[in-house]
C-alpha positions in Angstrom: 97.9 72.1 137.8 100.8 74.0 138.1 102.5 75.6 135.2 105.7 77.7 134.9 104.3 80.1 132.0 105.0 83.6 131.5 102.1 86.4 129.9 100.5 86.0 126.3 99.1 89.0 123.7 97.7 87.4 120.3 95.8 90.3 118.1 92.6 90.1 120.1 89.9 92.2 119.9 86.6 91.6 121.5 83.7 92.9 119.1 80.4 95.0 118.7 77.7 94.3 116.8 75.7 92.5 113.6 72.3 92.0 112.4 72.1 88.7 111.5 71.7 85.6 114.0 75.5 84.9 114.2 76.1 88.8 115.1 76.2 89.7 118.5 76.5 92.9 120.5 79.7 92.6 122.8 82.2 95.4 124.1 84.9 96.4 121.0 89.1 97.0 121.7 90.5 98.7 118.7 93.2 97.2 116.5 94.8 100.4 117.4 94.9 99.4 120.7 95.6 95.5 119.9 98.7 97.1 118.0 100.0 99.0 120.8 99.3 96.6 123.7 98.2 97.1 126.8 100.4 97.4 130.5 98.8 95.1 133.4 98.6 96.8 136.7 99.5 94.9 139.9 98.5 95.5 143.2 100.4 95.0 146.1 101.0 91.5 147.1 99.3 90.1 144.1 101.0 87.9 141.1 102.1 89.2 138.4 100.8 87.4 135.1 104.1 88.8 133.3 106.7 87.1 136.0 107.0 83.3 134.4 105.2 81.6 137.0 102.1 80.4 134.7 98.6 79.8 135.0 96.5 76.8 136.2 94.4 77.1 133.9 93.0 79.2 130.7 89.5 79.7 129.1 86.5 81.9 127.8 83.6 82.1 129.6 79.9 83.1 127.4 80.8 86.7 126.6 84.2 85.7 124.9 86.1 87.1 127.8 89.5 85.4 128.5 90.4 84.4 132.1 93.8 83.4 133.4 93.8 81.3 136.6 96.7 80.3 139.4 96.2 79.6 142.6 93.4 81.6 144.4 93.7 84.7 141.8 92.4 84.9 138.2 92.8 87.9 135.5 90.4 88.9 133.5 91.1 89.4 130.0 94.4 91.4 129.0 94.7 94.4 131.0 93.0 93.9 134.1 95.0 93.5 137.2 94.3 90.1 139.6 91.5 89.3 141.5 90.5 86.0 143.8 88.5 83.3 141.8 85.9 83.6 144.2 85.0 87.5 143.6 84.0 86.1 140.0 83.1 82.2 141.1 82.0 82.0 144.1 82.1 78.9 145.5 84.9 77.5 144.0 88.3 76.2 145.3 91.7 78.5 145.6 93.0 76.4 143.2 91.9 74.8 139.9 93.4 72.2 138.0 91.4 72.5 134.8 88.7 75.1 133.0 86.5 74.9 130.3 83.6 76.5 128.6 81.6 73.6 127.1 80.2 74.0 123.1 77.1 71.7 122.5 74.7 73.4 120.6 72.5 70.1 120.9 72.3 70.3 124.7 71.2 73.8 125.5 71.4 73.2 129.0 74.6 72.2 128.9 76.0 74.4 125.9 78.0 77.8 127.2 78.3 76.5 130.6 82.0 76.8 132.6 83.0 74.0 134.3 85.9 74.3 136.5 88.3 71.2 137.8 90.1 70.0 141.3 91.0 66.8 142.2 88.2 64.2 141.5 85.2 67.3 141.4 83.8 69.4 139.0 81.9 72.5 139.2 79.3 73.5 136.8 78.6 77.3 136.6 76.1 79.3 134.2 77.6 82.6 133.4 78.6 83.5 137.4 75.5 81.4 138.5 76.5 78.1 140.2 74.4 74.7 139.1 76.3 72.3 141.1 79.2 70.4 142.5 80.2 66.9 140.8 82.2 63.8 140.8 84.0 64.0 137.9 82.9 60.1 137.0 79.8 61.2 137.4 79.3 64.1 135.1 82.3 62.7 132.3 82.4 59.0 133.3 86.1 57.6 132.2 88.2 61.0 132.5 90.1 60.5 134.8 91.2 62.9 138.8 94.2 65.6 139.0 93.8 66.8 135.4 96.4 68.9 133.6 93.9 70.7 131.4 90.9 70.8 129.3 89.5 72.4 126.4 86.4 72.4 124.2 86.3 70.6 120.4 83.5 71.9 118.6 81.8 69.6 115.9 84.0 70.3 112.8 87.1 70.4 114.5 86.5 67.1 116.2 84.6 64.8 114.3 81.5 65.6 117.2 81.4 68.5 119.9 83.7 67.0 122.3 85.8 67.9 125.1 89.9 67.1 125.7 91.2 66.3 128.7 94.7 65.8 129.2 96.8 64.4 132.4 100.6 63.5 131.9 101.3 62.4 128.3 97.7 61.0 127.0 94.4 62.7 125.7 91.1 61.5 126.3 88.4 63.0 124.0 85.2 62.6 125.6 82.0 62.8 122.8 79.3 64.8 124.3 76.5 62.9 122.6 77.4 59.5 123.1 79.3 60.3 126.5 82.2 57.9 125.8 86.2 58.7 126.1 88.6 57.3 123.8 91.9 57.7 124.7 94.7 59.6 122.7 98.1 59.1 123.5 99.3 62.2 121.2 103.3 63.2 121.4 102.3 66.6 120.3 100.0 67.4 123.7 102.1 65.3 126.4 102.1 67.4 129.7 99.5 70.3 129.2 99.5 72.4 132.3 97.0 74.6 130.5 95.2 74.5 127.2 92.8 77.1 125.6 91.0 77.4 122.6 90.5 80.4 120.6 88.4 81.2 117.3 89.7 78.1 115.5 93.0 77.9 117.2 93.8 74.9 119.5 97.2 75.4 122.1 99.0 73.3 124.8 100.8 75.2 127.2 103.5 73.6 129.1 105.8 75.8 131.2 106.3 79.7 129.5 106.3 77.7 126.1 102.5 77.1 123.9 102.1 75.0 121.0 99.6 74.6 118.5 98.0 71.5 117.6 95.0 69.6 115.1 92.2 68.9 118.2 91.8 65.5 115.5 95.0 64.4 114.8 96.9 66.1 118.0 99.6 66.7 115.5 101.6 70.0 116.6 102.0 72.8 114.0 105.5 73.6 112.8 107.8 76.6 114.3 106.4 75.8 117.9 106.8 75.9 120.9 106.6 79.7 120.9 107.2 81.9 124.4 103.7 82.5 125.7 104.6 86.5 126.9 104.9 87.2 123.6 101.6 86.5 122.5 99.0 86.7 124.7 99.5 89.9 126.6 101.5 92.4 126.7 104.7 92.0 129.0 107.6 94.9 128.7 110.2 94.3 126.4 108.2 91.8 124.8 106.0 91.1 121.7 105.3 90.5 118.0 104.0 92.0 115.5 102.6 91.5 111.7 105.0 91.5 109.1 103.5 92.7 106.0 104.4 95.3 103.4 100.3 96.1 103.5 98.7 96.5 107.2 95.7 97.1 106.0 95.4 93.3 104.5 95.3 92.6 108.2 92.9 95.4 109.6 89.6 94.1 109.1 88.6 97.9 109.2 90.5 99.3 107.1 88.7 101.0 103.6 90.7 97.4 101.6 88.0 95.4 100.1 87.2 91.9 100.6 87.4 89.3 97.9 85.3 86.7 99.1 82.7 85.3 102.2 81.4 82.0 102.6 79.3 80.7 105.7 79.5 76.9 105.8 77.2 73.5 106.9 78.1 74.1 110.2 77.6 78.0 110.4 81.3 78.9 110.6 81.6 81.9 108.6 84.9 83.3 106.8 85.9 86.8 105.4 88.6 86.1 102.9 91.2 89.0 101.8 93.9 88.4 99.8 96.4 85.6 101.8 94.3 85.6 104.7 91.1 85.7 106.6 88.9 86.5 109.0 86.3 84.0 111.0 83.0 85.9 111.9 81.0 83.5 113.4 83.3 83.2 116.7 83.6 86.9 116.7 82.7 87.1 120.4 86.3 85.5 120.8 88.2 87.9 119.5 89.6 88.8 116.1 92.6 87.8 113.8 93.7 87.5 110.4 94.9 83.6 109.9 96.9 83.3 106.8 94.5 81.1 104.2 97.2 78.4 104.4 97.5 77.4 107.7 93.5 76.2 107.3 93.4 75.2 104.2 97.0 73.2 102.9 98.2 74.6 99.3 96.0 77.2 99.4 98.2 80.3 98.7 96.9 84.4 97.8 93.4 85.9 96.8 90.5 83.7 96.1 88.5 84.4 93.4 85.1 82.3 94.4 84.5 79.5 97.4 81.4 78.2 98.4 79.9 75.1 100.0 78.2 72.1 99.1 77.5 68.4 100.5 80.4 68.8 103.5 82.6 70.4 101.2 84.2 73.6 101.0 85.4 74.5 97.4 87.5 77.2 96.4 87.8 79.0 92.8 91.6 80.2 92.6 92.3 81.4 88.7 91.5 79.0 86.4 91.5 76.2 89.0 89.1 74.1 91.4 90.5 73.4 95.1 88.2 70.9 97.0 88.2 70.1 100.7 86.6 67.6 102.9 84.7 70.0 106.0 83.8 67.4 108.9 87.0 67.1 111.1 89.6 70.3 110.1 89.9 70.8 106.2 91.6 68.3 104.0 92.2 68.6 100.4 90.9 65.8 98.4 93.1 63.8 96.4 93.8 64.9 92.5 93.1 68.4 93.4 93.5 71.5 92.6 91.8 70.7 88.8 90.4 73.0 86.0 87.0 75.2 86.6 86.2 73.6 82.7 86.2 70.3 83.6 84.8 71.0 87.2 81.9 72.9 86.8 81.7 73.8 83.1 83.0 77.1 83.3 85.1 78.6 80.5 87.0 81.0 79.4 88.1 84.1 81.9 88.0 83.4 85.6 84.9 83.6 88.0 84.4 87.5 90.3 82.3 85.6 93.1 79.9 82.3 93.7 77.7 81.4 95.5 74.9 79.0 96.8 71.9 78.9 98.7 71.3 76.6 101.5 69.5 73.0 100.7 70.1 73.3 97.1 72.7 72.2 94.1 72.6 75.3 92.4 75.9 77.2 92.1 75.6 80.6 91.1 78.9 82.3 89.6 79.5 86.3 88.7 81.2 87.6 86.0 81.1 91.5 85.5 77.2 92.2 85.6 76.2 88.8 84.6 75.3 86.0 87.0 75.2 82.7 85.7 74.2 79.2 87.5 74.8 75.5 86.9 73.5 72.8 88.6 75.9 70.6 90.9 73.7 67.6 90.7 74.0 67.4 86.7 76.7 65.7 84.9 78.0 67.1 83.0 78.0 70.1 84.5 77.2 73.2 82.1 76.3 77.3 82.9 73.2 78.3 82.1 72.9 82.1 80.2 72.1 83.7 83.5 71.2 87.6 83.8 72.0 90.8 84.2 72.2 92.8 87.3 72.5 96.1 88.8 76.2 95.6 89.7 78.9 96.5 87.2 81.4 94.7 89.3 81.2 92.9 92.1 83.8 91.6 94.5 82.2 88.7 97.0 78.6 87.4 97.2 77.1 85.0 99.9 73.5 83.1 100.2 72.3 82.1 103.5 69.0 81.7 105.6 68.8 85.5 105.6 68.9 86.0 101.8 72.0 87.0 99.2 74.9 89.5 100.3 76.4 91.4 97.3 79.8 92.7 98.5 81.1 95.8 96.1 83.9 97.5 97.3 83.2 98.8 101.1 79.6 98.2 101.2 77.4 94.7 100.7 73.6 95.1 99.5 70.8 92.1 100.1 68.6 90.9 98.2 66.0 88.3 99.5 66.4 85.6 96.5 67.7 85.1 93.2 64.3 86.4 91.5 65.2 89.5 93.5 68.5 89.8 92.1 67.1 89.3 89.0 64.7 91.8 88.9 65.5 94.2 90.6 66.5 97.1 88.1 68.4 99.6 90.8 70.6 98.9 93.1 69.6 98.7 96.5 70.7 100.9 99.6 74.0 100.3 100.4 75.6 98.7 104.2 78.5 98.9 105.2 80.8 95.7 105.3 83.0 96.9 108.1 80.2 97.9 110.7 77.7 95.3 109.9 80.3 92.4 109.6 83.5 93.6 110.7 81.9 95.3 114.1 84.1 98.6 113.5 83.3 102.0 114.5 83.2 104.7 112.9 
């Protein structure tokens, strides 16, 4: 598909490493660098990505690498200048209708892979590696020829990971374990020449204009459409730009600490900092600080506690209890926000950080150096008389399969289990938050 759209520059930054499973070693841009943009070099006789004429077609391959397509050229990520599709893909067509790089963590074979559009064929690619031609019917059976675009929905933000193709003014969402299509005849996605996804951001592109829009509902956001060339790359005379009185809210590398994590059911992962945060988990993809609104409605400033439990995500904000539903985009559940004392049996002064293990009911909530638990399952809910630990103060804490993350400041220690935590009488060696999470360099 054609598409009359002009250059793009979110705050991307493509990362470097962690030691846990969801951490990955991948090549780092600066936020420096983000801040100041980049200039795209053209060679003679090749498009320029900056001149209004639009793309074909947007995606991420594996490494979290961005590639703009039109006509026989793509550019790869923000700087670079253009290059034929087939230096990259061989194999493929000088023109692509649609792109996408599929998310189905049930389907190994299938999950990662690129699969590229024309007409009534699809090609199927691992990493640069081709794995076949298809009929489209054949591979998604009831999506229909001559797409517009196409983008991934991974379980969470659809109900299941799924794929969206649209053509004209519908939507068909095609489930990747039951391999149906229901058709979604959404206002807010009519006439996608181009959609991408990016961390946990969904857009419709259509012209030099982008909107965002709930992969569930296919509401769009308010205050779109936006012009694309000043988002996604950097195009002279153009651009935006954070508007804070603090920068270093938004730098995930600067020395500010954090006040909360929390990894989730699904293994989505969140760095919290005052009124926004950070998703670590799709770091790969890039980085930005989403204000804590715009994911989770009435949600406003710092967060003194969150954790999750039984497809919920619940949030400790002052005195009060925030609950949202976590299986298709975050809703807030009726009656809430509600008082920590009737909640969870907590009383008096407000909570430092919680937190809860995997595959059990026990919340565990900080208060200066005393850790105290209470058992979801029991009604009603009362805190036990906890312990004592090591830490005078502590600012975040997070359980998962890897053990307990104490986050203090810059640095985070770990501690295998709760009887660890308990019993340990020193401290243990500090890490540093913004290398071993954040991926910054020092």
């Amino acid at each position: 598909m054609k598409l009359l759209l002009g250059g793009l520059c979110l705050s991307w930054a493509v990362v470097l490493s962690f030691s846990y499973p969801w951490m990955k070693h991948i090549p780092n841009i600066t936020e420096d660098e983000l801040s100041q943009g980049h200039t795209h070099p053209n060679h003679a006789g090749f498009p320029n990505r900056c001149d209004g004429l639009g793309f074909d077609a947007i995606t991420l391959d594996e490494q979290g690498v961005t590639y703009f397509f039109r006509d026989a050229f793509l550019w790869r990520g923000f700087q670079a200048p253009a290059q034929f599709i087939n230096e990259t893909w061989s194999g493929l067509p000088d023109h692509i209708d649609a792109a996408f790089r599929m998310h189905h963590k049930n389907s190994p074979e299938q999950h990662d892979r690129m699969f590229f559009f024309k007409g009534n064929h699809v090609w199927q690619y691992n990493g640069n590696k081709p794995e076949g031609q298809f009929l489209i019917q054949d591979k998604f059976h009831g999506v229909p020829d001559n797409l517009g675009a196409a983008v991934e929905c991974p379980q969470g933000e659809c109900q299941h990971d799924s794929v969206l193709f649209f053509k004209g003014d519908t939507t068909y969402l095609f489930d990747l374990s039951t391999k149906t299509v229901k058709v979604r005849p959404w206002t807010g996605t009519h006439q996608c020449t181009a959609a991408m996804r990016w961390i946990d951001r969904n857009y419709c592109f259509q012209g030099s204009n982008f909107t965002r829009f709930n992969p569930h509902t296919g509401q769009a956001f308010e205050n779109y459409p936006k012009d694309a060339r000043n988002y996604f790359m950097r195009c002279e005379g153009r651009g935006h730009g954070n508007k804070t009185a603090d920068p270093s809210i938004y730098n995930r590398c600067s020395n500010r600490s954090f006040d909360e994590f929390n990894e989730d059911e699904l293994g989505r992962v969140y760095a919290f900092r005052a009124n926004v945060y950070f998703r670590l988990d799709s770091k790969r993809d890039g980085w930005h600080p989403w204000q804590i609104h715009s994911t989770w409605p009435s949600l406003h400033g710092k967060i003194d506690g969150v954790f999750t439990w039984n497809k919920k995500i619940y949030f400790i904000q002052g005195s009060q209890l925030f609950i949202y539903k976590a299986e298709a985009q975050y809703t807030l559940i009726e009656g809430y926000p509600k008082p920590i004392t009737e909640e969870l049996g907590i009383s008096g002064a407000g909570v430092d950080a919680t937190f809860i293990c995997p595959g059990t009911s026990l919340l565990y909530v900080i208060r200066g150096n005393r850790v105290q638990s209470v058992n979801l399952e029991q009604t009603p809910r009362v805190l036990d008389n906890g312990f004592q630990i090591g830490h005078s103060h502590v600012d975040g804490a997070m359980c998962n399969t890897e053990g307990i993350f104490i986050f203090v400041g810059t640095n985070y220690y770990k501690y295998s289990s709760t009887k660890e935590l308990e019993a340990q009488t020193e401290t243990p060696d500090p890490h540093s938050i913004s290398v071993d999470f954040m991926s910054c360099v020092h």
